[in-house]
C-alpha positions as CSV (number, residue, x, y, z in Angstrom):
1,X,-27.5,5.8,22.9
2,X,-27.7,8.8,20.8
3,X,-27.1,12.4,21.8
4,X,-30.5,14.2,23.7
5,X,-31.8,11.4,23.7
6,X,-34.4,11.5,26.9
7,X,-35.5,8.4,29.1
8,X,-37.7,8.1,31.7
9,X,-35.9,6.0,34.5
10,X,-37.0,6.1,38.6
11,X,-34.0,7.5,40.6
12,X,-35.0,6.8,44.1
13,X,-34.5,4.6,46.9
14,X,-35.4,1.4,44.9
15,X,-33.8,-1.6,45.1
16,X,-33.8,-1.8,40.7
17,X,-31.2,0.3,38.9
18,X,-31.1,2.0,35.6
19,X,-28.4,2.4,33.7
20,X,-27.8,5.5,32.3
21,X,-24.9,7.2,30.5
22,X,-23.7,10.2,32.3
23,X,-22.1,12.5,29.9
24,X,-18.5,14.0,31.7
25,X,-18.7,17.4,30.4
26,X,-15.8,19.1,28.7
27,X,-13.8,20.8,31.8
28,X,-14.3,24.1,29.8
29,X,-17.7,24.3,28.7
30,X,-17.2,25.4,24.7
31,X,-16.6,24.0,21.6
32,X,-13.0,24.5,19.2
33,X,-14.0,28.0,18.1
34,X,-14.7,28.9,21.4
35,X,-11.4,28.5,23.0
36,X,-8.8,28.6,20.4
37,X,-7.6,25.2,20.9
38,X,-9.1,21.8,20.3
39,X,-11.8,20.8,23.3
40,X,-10.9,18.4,26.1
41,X,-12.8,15.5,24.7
42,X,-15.6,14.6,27.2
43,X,-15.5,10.4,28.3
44,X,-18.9,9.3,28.4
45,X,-19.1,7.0,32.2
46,X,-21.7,4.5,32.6
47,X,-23.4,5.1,35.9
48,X,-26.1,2.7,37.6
49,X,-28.5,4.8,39.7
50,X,-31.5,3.4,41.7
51,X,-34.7,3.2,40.1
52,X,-37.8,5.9,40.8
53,X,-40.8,6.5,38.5
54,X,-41.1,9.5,37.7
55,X,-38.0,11.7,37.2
56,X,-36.4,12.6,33.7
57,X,-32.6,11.4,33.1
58,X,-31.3,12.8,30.2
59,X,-28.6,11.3,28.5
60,X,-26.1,13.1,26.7
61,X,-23.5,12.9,23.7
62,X,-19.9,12.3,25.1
63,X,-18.5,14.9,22.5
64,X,-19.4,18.7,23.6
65,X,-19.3,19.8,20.1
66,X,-22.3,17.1,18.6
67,X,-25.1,19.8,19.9
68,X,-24.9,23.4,20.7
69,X,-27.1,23.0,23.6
70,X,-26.9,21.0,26.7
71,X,-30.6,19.5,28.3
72,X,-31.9,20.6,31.3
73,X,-31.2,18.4,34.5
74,X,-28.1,16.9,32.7
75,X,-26.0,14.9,35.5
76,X,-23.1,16.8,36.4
77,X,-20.7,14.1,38.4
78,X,-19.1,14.8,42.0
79,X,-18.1,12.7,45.2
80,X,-21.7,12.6,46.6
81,X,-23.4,11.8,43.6
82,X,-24.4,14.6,41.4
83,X,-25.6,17.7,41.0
84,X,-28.0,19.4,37.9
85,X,-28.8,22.6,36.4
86,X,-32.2,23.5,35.1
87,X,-32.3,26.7,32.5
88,X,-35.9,28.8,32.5
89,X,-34.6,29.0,28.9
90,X,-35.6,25.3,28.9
91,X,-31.8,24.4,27.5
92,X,-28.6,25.5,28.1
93,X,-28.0,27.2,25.0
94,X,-24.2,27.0,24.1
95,X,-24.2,29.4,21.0
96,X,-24.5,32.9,22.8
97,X,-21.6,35.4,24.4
98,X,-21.1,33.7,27.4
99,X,-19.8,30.3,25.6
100,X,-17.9,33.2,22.5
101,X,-14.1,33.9,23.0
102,X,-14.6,37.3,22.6
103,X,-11.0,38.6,23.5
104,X,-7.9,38.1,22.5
105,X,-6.6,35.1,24.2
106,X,-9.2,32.1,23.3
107,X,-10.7,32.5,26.6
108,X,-15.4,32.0,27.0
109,X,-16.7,32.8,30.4
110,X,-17.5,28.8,30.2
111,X,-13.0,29.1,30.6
112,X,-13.8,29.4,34.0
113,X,-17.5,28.8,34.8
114,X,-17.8,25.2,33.2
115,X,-21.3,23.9,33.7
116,X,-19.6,20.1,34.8
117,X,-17.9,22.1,38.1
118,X,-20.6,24.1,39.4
119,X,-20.0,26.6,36.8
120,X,-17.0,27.4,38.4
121,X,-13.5,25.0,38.2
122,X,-12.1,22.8,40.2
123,X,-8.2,21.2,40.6
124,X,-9.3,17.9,39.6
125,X,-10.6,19.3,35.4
126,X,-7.9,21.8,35.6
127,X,-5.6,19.3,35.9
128,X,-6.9,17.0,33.6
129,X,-7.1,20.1,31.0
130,X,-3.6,20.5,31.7
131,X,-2.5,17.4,30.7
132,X,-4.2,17.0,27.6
133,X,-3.1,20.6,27.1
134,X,0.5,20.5,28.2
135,X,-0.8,23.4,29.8
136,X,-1.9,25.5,26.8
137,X,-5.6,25.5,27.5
138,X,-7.2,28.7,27.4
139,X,-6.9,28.9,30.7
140,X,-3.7,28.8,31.4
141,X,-3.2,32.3,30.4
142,X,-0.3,34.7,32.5
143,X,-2.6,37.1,32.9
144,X,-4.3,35.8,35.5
145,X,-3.5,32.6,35.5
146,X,0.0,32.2,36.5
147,X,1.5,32.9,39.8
148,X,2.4,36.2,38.4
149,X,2.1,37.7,34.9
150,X,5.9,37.3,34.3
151,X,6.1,33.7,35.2
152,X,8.2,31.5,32.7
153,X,5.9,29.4,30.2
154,X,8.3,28.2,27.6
155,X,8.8,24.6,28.8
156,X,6.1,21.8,30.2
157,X,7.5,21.9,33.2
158,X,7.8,25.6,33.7
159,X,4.0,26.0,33.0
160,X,3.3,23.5,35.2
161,X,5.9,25.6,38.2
162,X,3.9,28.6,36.9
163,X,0.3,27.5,37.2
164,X,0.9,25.8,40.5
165,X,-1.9,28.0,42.1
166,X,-4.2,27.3,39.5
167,X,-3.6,23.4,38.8
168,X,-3.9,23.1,43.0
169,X,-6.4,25.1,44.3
170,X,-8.4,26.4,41.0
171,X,-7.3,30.1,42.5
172,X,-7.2,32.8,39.8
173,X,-4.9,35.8,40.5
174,X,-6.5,39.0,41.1
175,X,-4.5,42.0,40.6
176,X,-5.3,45.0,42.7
177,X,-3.2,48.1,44.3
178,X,-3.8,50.3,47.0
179,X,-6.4,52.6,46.6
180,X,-5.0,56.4,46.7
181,X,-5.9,58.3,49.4
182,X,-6.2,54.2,51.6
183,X,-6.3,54.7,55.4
184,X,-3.2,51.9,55.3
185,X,-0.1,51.6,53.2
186,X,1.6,48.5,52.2
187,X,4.5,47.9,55.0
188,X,5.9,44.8,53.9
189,X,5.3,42.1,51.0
190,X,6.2,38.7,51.7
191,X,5.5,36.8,48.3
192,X,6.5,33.9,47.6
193,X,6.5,34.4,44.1
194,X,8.5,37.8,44.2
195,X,5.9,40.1,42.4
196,X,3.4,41.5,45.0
197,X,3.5,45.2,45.7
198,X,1.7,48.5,46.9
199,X,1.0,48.8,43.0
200,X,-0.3,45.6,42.7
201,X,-1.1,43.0,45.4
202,X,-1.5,39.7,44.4
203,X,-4.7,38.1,45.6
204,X,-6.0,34.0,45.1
205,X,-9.5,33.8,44.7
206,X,-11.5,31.2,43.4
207,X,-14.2,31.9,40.8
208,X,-17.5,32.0,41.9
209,X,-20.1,30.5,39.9
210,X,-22.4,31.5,37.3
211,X,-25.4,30.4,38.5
212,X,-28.3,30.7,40.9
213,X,-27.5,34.2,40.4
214,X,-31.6,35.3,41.0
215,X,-30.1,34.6,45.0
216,X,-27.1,37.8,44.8
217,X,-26.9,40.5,46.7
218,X,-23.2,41.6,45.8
219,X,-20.9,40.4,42.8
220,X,-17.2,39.5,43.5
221,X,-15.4,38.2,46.6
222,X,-14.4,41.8,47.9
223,X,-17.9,43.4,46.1
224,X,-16.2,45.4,43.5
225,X,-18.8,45.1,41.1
226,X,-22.0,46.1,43.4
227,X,-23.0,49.7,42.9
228,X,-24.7,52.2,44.8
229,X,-27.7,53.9,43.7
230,X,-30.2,56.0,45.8
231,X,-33.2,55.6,43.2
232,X,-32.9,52.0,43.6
233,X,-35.6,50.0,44.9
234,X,-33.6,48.6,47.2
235,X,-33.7,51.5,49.0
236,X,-36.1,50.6,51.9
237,X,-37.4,52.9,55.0
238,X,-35.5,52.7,57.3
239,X,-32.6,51.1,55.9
240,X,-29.1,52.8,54.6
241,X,-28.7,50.0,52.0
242,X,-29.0,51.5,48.5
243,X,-28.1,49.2,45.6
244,X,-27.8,49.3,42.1
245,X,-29.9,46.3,40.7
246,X,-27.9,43.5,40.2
247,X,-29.0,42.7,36.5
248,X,-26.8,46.1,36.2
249,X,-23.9,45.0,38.4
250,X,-24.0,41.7,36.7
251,X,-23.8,43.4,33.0
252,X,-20.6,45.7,34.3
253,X,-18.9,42.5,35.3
254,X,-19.6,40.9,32.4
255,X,-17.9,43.4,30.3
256,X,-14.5,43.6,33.2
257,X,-14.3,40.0,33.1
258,X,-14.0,40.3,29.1
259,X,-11.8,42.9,29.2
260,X,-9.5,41.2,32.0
261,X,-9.5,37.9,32.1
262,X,-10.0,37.3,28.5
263,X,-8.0,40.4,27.2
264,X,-10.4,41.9,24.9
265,X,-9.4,44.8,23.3
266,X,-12.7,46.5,23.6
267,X,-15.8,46.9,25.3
268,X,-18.7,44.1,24.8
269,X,-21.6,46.0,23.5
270,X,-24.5,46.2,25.2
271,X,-26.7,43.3,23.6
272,X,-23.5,41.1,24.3
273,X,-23.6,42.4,28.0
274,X,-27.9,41.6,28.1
275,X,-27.3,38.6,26.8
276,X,-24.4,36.8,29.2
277,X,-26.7,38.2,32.1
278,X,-29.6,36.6,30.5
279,X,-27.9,32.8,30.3
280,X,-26.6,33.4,33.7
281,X,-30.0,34.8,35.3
282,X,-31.4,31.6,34.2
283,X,-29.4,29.1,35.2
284,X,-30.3,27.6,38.9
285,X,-27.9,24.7,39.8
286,X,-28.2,22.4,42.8
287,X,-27.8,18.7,44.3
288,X,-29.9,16.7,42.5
289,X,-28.4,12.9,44.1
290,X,-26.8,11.4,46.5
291,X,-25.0,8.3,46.7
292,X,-26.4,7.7,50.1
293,X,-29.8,9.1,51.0
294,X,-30.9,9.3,46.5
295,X,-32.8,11.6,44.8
296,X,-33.2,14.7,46.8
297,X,-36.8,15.8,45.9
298,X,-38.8,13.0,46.9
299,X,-40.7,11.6,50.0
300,X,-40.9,15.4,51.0
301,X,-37.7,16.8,50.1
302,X,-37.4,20.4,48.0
303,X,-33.7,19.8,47.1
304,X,-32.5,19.7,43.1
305,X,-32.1,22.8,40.7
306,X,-36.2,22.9,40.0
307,X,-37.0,23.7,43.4
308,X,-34.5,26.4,43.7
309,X,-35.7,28.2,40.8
310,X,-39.1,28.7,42.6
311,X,-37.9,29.7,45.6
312,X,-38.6,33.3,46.3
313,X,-36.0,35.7,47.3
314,X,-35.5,39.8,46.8
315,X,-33.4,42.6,48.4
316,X,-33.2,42.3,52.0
317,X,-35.1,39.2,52.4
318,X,-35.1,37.9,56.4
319,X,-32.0,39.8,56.9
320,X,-30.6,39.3,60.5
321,X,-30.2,42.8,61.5
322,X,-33.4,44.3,60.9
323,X,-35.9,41.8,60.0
324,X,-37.7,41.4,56.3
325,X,-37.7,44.4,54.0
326,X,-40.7,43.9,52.8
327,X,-42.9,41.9,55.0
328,X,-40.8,44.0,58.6
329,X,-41.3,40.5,60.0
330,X,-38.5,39.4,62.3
331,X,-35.4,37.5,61.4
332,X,-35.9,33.9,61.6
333,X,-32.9,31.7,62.3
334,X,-35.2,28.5,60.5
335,X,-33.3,29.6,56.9
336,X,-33.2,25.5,55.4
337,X,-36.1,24.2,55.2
338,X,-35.6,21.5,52.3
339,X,-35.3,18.3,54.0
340,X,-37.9,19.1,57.3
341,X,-39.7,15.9,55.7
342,X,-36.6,13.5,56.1
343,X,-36.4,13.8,59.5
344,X,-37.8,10.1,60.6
345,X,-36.6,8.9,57.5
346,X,-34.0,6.4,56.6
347,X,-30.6,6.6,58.2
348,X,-28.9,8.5,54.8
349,X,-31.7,11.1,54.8
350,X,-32.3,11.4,58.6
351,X,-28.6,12.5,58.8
352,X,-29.4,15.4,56.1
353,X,-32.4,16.2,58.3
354,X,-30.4,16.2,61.5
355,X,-27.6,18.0,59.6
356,X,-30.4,21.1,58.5
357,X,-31.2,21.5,62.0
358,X,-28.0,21.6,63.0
359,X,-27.4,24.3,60.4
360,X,-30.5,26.3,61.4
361,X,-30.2,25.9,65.6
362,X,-27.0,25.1,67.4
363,X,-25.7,27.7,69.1
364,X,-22.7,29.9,68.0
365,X,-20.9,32.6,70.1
366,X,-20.0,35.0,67.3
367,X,-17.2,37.1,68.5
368,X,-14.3,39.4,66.6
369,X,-16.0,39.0,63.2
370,X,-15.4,42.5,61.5
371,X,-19.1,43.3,59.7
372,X,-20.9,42.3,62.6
373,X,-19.3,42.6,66.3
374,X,-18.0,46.0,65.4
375,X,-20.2,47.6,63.5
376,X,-22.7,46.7,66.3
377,X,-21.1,47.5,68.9
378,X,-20.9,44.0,70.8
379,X,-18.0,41.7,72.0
380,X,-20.8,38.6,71.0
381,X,-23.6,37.8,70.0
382,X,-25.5,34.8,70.2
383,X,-26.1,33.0,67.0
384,X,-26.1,30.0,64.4
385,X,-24.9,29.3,61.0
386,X,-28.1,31.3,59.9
387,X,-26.7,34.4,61.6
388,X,-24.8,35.2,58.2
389,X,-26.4,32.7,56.0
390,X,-29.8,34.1,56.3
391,X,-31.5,33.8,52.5
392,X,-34.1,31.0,52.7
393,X,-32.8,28.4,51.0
394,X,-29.9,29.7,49.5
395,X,-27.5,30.8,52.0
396,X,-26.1,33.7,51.2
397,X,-27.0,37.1,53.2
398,X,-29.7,39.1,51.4
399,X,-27.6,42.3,51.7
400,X,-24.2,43.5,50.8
401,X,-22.5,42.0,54.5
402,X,-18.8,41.3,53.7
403,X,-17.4,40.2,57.2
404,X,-14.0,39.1,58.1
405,X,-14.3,35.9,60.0
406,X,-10.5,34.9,59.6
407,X,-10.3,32.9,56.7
408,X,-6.9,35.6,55.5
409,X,-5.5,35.6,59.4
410,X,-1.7,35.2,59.4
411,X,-2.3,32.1,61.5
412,X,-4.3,30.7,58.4
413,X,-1.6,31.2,55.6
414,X,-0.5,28.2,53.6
415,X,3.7,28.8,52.1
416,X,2.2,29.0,48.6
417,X,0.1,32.6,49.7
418,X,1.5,35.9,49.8
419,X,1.4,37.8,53.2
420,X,0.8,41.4,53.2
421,X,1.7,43.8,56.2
422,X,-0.5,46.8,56.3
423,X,0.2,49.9,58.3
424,X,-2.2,52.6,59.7
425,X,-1.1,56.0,58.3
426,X,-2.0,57.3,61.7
427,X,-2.0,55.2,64.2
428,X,0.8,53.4,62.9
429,X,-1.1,49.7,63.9
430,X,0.1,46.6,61.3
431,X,-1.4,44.1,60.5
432,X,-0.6,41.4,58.5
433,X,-2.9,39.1,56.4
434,X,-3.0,37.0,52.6
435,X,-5.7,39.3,51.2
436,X,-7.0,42.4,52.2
437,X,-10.4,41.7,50.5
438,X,-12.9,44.5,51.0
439,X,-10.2,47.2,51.9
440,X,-8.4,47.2,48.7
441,X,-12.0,48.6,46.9
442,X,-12.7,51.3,49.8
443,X,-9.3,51.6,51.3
444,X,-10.8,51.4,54.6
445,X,-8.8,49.8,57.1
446,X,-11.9,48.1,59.0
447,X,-12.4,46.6,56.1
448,X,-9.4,44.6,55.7
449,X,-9.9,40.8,55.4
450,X,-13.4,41.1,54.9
451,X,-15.3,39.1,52.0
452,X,-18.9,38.2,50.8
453,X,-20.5,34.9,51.8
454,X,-21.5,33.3,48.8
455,X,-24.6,31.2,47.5
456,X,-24.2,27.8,49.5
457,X,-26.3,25.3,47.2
458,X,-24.1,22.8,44.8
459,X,-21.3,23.0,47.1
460,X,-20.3,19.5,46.4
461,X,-19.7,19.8,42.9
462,X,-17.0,23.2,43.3
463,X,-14.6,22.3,46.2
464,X,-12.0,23.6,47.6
465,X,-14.1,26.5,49.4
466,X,-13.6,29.6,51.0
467,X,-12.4,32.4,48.5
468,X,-9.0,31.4,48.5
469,X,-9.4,27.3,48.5
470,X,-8.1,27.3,51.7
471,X,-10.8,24.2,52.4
472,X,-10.3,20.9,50.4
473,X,-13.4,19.7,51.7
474,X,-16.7,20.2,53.2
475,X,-15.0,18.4,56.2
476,X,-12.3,21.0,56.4
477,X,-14.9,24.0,56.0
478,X,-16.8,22.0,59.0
479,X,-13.8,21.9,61.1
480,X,-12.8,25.5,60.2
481,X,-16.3,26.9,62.1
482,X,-15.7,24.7,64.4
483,X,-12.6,25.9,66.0
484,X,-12.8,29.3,64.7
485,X,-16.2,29.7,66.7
486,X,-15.8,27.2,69.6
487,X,-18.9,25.5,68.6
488,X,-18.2,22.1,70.1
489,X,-19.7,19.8,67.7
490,X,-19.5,16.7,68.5
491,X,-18.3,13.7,65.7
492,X,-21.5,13.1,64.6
493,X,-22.9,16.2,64.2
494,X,-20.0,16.8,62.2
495,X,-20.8,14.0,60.1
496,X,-24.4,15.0,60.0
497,X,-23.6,18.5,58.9
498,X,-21.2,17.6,56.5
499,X,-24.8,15.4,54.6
500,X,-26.6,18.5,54.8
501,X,-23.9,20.7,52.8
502,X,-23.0,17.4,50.2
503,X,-27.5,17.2,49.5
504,X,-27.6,21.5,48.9
């Protein structure tokens, strides 16, 4: 079959099958002159999906490098079938900034936001880059790749001791001292790989992706790059939350993640900056199948990447605290609302009906989350997953709310994470945790171990989760709430939540 070429096939629940060939993108997203080194070639996989009239596959050359552009609604492959994105461009365009090395080291924002992971990277396509590699992939880079920027790289196997992080968990390192004038100061470091410091901690976070970014109400982990600005519109009565537009937060990360992780030697310029904000702003990525319940916008269902991109969202949206910005109506726990139509469906798609309700209604005592129990000035409060994943659809909160619910506790760390024991210059309190997230950027110690919740939809096609891949699975991330929280889910509402999160 030849490259773009586009057939009309019926993907639903069918008993007839079409067979269709599923191109397995290149791990890193670009072409030769992109990343320095010859691509990963892509294996084109023969898939047989059930039969729906109606629904567009596109098919797609196994080679990256045949066409600049990739179709919209190209099958992206994962464990519970596979997930799409759909460009308001109309094609994702792979001849702009975002797919350029423009640094020094051979490294495109596609190095780590590759279209075939969620536009972010996952162990399995790091690995396999590595060994087609021997570990000399763009991304393997001791910058920020390595478990510290003086690790040893001159042998296979001291790049593969060296990348360990990377090649298990898809964790970048992050870089970041103590702020001067911080309420804490570094007491201990207990690194495994000997390089932390007060100067510079070193912090394992995964890269979030690239897409669905219309949803964002903060960029980065910790929310380094979200600005303040009291002329911004997001500056509502009644509120304290001031924001910088996130088209400008978005363009200032654009040109730190050049300058970092690809280690340019100078600034992008500003139409290279509007343009990788452009690509990204128009990329919406979501489940599209599932092995088990099919095609996830029929017989009533608003799941897949078109949907998403015509949901509405802005600043503030049902926020949990005080209600809508803009309409002042109150916070509604009912946040998913895509598979309300499955719900006396088949047994696949009643489970991801079952598992939304779940999602949206059982009951959660939320106590000792830093963000919320503090700052309001309650031992608990009494609320659901929608609580902090209140963006319709989405998932995310609609404002800046980094909150520590324990995912960097001492009890949580791994051997292969550093752990950090902070001190109180006054009180003299320590505590000790893998990454101090939020407090590193404000020095605050209330802040320490607190994080953004990101954009929940295509979360099958970007495990591990959490931001340091502390999660292998959506099982674990289920089991993780679970006991954190003291829900008391039973098996199967484990098992139906766990359909829900696979069909976002």
């Amino acid at each position: 079959m030849n490259a773009n070429t586009k057939s009309r096939g019926h993907l639903g629940a069918a008993a007839s099958f079409t067979s269709v060939c599923v191109a397995a993108l290149a791990a890193c997203g670009g072409s030769a002159s992109d990343q320095g080194t010859a691509p990963v070639a892509a294996a084109a996989h023969r898939v047989d999906l059930p039969a729906a009239a109606g629904h567009d596959v596109f098919v797609q050359s196994a080679s990256p490098g045949d066409a600049p552009a990739l179709p919209n609604l190209l099958p992206a492959l994962n464990d519970s079938g596979f997930a799409t994105t759909f460009s308001l461009a109309g094609a994702i365009d792979r001849s702009g900034p975002f797919f350029q090395s423009l640094g020094s080291n051979g490294r495109s924002c596609a190095t780590c936001h590759a279209p075939s992971d969620g536009w972010t990277i996952t162990p399995g396509s790091v690995q396999a880059r590595f060994a087609l590699s021997a570990g000399t992939d763009p991304i393997f880079r001791t910058n920020d790749g390595s478990n510290t920027p003086n690790s040893d790289v001159s042998t296979l196997r001291a790049r593969r001791a060296a990348y360990s992080m990377l090649l298990t968990k898809a964790v970048i390192r992050v870089g970041i001292g103590i702020p001067d004038g911080a309420e804490f100061e570094l007491a201990q470091a207990d690194d495994p790989y000997g390089y932390g410091s007060s100067r510079e901690l070193s912090l394992f976070r995964r890269p979030l992706p690239t897409t669905n970014l219309k949803f964002l109400s903060a960029v980065m982990w910790d929310g380094r790059e979200t600005f303040k600005d009291a002329t911004s519109p997001s500056c509502v009565a009644g509120t304290t939350n001031c924001y910088a537009s996130i088209h400008l937060d978005l363009a200032n990360q654009s040109n730190d993640a050049t300058v970092g992780h690809a280690q340019a030697a100078q600034a992008l310029t500003a139409e290279q900056r509007e343009a990788i904000v452009a690509f990204e702003s128009a990329l919406f990525t979501a489940q599209a199948f599932d092995w088990r319940a099919g095609v996830l916008s029929t017989d009533g269902a608003r799941g897949g990447p078109v949907a998403l991109s015509q949901t509405d969202f802005y600043f503030g949206i049902n926020d949990t605290l005080v209600g809508d910005y803009r309409t002042q109506a109150p916070f509604t726990p009912s946040v998913m609302t895509l598979f309300d139509g499955w719900a006396r469906a088949g047994a696949a798609r009643a489970a991801i009906a079952r598992g939304e309700a779940l999602f949206n209604g059982k009951p959660i005592r939320i106590r000792h989350v830093k963000g919320l129990n503090d700052d309001l000035g309650v031992d608990e409060i009494a609320g659901t997953c929608t609580t902090c994943h209140n963006t319709p659809n989405a998932g995310d909160h609609s404002i800046p709310m980094p909150l520590d619910i324990g995912i960097a506790d001492v009890a949580r760390r791994t051997p292969d994470l550093p752990l950090y024991t902070l001190r109180h210059k006054v009180t003299g309190e320590t505590l000790q945790t893998t990454d101090p997230g939020r407090a590193l950027i404000t020095g605050k110690w209330k802040d320490i171990g607190r994080f953004k919740g990101p954009i929940l939809r295509a979360l099958a096609a970007r495990a591990p989760y959490f931001h340091n891949g502390m999660a292998g699975d959506l099982a674990a991330v289920v089991d993780f709430y679970d006991s954190r929280f003291g829900i008391g889910f039973t098996a199967n509402e484990k098992l139906d939540l766990i359909a829900f999160l696979r069909a976002l």
